[in-house]
C-alpha positions in Angstrom: 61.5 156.8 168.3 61.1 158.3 165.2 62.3 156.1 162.0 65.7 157.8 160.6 64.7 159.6 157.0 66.5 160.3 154.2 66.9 164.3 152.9 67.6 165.4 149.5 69.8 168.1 148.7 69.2 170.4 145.6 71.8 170.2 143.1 72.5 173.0 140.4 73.3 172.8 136.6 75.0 175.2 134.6 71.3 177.0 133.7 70.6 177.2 137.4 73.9 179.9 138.3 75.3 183.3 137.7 79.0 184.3 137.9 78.9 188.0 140.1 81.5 190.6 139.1 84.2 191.5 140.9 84.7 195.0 142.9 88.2 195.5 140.3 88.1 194.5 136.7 91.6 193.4 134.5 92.1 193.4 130.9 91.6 190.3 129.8 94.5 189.9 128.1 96.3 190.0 131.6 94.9 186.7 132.2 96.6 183.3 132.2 94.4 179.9 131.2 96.9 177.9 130.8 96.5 174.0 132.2 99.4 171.6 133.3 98.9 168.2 133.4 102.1 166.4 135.0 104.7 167.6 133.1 103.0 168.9 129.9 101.8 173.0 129.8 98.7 173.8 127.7 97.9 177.4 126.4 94.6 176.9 126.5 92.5 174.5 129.3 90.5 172.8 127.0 90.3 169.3 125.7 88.4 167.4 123.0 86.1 164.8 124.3 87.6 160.6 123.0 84.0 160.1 120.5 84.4 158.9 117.2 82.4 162.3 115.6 84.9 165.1 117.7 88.3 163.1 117.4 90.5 161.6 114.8 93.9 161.9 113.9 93.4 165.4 111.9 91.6 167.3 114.6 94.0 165.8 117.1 97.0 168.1 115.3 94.9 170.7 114.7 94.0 171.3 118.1 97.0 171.0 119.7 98.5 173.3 117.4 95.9 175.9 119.0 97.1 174.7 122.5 94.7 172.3 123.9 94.2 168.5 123.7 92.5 165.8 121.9 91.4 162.3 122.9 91.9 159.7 120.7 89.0 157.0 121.4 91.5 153.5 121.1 88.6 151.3 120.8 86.4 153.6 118.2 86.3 153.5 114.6 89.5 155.1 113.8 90.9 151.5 115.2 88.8 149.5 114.0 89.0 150.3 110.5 91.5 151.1 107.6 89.1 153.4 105.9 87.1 155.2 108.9 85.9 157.6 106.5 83.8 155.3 105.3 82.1 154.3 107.9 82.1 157.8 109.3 80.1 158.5 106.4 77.4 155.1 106.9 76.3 156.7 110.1 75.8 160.0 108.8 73.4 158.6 105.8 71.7 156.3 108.5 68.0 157.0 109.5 66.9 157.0 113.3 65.0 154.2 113.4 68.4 152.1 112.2 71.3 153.9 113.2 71.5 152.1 116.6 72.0 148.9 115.3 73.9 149.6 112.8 76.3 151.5 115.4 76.2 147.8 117.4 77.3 145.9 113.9 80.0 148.8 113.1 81.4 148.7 117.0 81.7 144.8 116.5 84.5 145.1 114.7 87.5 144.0 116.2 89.8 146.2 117.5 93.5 146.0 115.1 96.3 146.9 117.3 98.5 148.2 114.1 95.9 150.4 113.6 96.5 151.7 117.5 100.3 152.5 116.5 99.3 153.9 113.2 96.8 156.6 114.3 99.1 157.7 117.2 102.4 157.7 115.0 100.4 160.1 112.2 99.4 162.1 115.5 103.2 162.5 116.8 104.7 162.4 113.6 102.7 165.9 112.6 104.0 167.7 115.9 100.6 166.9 118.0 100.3 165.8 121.4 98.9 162.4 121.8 96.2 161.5 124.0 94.3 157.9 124.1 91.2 156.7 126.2 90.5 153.2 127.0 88.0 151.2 129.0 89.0 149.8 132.0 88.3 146.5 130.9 90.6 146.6 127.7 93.5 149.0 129.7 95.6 146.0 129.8 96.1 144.8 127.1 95.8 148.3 124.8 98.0 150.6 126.9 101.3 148.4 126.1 100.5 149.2 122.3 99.8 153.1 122.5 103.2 153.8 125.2 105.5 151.7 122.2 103.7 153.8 119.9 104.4 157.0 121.5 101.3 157.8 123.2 102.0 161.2 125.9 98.8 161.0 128.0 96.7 158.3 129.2 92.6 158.3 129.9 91.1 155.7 131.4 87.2 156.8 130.9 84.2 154.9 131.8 80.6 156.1 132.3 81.4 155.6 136.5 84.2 154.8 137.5 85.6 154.3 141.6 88.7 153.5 143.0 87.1 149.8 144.1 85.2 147.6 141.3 83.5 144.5 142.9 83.5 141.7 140.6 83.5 137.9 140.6 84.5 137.3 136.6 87.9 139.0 136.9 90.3 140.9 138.4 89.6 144.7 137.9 91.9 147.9 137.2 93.8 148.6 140.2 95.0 152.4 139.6 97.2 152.4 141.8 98.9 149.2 139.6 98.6 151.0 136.7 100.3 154.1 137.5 103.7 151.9 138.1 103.5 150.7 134.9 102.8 153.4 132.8 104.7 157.0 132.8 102.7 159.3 131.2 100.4 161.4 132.8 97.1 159.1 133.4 93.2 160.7 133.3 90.2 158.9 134.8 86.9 159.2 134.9 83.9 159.7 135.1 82.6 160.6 138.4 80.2 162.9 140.3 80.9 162.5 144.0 83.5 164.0 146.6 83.7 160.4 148.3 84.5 158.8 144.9 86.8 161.6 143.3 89.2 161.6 147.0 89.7 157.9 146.6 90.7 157.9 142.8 92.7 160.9 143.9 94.3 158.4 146.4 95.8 155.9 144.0 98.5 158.5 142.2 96.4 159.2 139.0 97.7 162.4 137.2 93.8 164.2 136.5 90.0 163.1 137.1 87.4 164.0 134.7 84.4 164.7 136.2 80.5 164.2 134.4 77.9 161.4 134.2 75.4 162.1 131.7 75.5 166.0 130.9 76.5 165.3 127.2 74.3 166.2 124.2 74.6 162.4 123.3 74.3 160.8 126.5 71.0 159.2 127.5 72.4 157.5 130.8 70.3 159.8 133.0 67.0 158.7 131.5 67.6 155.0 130.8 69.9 154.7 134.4 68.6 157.3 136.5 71.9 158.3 137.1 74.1 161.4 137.4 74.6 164.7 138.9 74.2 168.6 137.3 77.4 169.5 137.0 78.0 172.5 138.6 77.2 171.0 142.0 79.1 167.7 140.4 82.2 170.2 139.9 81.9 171.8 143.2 81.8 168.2 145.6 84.9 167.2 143.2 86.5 170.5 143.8 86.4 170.6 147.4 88.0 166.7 147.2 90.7 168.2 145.1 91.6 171.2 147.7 91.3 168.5 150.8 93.4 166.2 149.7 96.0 169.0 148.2 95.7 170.5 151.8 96.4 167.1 153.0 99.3 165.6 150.8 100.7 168.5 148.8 99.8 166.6 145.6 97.3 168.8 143.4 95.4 166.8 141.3 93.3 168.4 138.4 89.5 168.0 137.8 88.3 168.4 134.4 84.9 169.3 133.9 83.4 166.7 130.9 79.8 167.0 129.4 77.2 169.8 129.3 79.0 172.8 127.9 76.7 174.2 125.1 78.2 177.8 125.2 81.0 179.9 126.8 78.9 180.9 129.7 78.6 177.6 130.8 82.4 177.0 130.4 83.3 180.0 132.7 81.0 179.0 135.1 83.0 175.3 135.3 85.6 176.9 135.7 84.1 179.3 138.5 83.1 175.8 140.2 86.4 174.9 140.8 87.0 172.9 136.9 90.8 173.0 135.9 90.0 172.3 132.2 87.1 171.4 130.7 86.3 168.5 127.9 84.6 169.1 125.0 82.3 167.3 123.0 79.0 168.5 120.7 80.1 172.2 120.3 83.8 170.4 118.7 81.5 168.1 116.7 80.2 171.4 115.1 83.5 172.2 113.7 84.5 171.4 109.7 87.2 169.7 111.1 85.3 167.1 113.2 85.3 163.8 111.3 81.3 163.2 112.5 80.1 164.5 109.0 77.1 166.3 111.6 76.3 163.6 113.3 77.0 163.0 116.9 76.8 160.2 119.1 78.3 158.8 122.5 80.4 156.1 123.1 77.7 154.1 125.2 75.4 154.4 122.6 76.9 150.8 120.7 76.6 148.9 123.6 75.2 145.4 122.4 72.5 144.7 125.6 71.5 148.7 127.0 72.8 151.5 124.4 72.9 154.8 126.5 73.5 157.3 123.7 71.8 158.6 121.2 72.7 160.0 117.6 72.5 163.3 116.8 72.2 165.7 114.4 74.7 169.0 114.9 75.3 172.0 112.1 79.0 171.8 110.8 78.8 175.8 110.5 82.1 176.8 112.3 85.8 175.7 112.4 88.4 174.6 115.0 89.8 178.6 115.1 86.5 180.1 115.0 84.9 177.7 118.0 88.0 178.5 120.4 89.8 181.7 119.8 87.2 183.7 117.4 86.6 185.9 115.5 82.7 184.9 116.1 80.2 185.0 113.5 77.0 184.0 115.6 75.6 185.5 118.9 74.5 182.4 120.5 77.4 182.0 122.5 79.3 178.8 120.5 82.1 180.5 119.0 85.3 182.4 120.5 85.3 180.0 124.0 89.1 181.3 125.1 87.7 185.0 124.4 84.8 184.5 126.8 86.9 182.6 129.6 88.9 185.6 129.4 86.2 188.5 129.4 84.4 186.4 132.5 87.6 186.4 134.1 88.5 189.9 133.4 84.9 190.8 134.6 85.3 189.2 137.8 89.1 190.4 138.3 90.7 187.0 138.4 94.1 186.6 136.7 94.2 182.9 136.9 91.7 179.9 136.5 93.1 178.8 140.5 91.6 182.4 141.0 88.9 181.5 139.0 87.7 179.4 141.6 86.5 182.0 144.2 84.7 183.8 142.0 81.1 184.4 143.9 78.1 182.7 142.5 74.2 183.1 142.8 71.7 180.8 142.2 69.9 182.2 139.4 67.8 180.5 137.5 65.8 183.3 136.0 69.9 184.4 134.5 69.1 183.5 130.7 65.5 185.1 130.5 65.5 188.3 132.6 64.8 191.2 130.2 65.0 188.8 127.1 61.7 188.9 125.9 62.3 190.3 122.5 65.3 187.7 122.0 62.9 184.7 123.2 60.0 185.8 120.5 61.8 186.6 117.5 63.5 183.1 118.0 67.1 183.9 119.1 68.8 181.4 121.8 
């Protein structure tokens, strides 16, 4: 009898697809990207990934003023200290060789809970929409502080995260738990598989974000070996999504987090089944990001393995120019809603639940066909 073997399955990234048109094209102006999220409607299906460099309180309001939403990181800098700014401006001036440990000495900082109320009051008190993120370790005892103070969306974000956490040092996050106790619409992630995404689905939580090590940051895929491209990533969470809607009636939203350079690769998450997408690098890029052009993931401070890296991103656009345009550059990084739009217009889909039958084709030659005189004289 033969021994049983294992088989690998190939799994696609966002370089590896092609969206195909559709046989009837619609104005793109026809179209409608909006996202819900419980109770709450957004204009635009796009939030701004919880790192210290993309989020504080200013880009917060100035985002949700364009229609989408921010993520406050609740146990970041912008907690931890009175003037962030400052330190904001430390690990911009920092060299390579000592910016990871000075990251560990900043991130050892306690966490000052007046500081939680603070930042989410300025948020609130300027007309924005309040979203935290938490560990799941420190969930407990933070999310009491940020629903006094107003919070209006929880995330509970990890680097994986699964409905069951095996542990002999405490008792862990139980979701289900935690979505009696808090009434605001509750995000968690990260995760990559259809088995884990149906079980988080399973304990009532509003949204799941869906990504493990696709960020410009993130270096969890070369010192963990772990993660999965994200448009098959996407696609396994998607079809969790639609069984268990098929199944209960409940429609829970994935968000696709990590990888998106440009607005191709936005519309094709979305064409993967993504109900949103989250945000990071290209935000980082904006003059309202408080990074100062540096970048780095929230892993990356971790006192025994740091799975981040810094780096260095061009502050050459704004908040307005990055999502709704006009553009100024060619490479793709500028006027995101007016791309999703044009793809979907292209592919004559009026809604992003449309958006997800669009046909795709593996295509991996997509960026480089006929580009030759683009690749020589150096454009992207």
């Amino acid at each position: 009898m033969d021994p049983k073997r294992r088989t690998l399955r190939y799994a696609y990234g966002f370089d590896d697809i092609a969206l195909v048109p559709g046989d009837v094209t619609i104005n793109p102006d026809q179209t409608d990207i909006s996202f819900d999220l419980g109770e709450l409607h957004f204009p635009i299906p796009i939030l701004a990934s919880a790192m210290d460099a993309v989020v504080d309180v200013n880009l917060a309001v100035a985002l949700s003023k364009l229609g989408g939403l921010a993520v406050l990181n609740l146990e970041g800098i912008q907690t931890r200290y009175e003037n962030p700014e400052e330190i904001l401006s430390q690990i911009a001036a920092a060299s390579n060789e000592g910016v990871t440990a000075l990251l560990q000495k900043i991130y050892s900082e306690p966490i000052k809970e007046n500081l939680i109320s603070q930042r989410i009051a300025a948020i609130k008190n300027a007309g924005g929409v309040c979203a935290v993120s938490v560990t799941p370790a420190n969930t407990k005892r933070l999310y009491p502080i940020a629903a006094d103070a107003g919070m209006d969306v929880l995330v509970v974000q990890s680097t994986v995260t699964t409905a069951r956490h095996i542990s002999r040092s405490y008792h862990g996050l139980i979701f289900s738990e935690l979505r009696q106790w808090v009434s605001v619409p509750i995000i968690v992630g990260n995760c990559v598989t259809y088995s884990a995404a149906r079980e988080l689905m399973e304990t009532d939580i509003t949204a799941l974000l869906i990504g493990v090590g696709p960020g410009a940051a993130c270096t969890t895929r070369e010192v963990l070996g772990v993660g999965v491209p994200q448009v098959t990533a996407t696609m396994d969470c998607a079809a969790a999504r639609d069984d268990y809607f098929r199944e209960t009636g409940r429609y829970v939203p994935i968000i696709t987090d990590g990888g998106i350079r440009t607005g191709g690769d936005l519309c094709k998450a979305f064409a993967c089944g993504a109900d949103a997408v989250m945000l990071g690098s290209i935000l980082a890029q904006t003059a309202e990001a408080p990074g100062k052009g540096s970048h780095w993931g929230m892993a990356m401070p971790h006192g025994a393995l740091p799975r981040g890296t810094r780096v260095r991103v061009p502050q050459n656009s704004t908040l307005q120019l990055t999502l709704c345009g006009p553009t100024t550059v060619t490479d793709g990084t500028q006027n995101l809603v007016g791309a999703l739009r044009t793809a979907m217009g292209v592919c004559g889909v009026r809604t992003i639940k449309e958006m997800h039958g669009v046909e795709i084709v593996v295509a991996p030659a997509i960026k480089s066909e006929g580009k030759q005189l683009q690749l020589l004289q150096g454009h992207p």
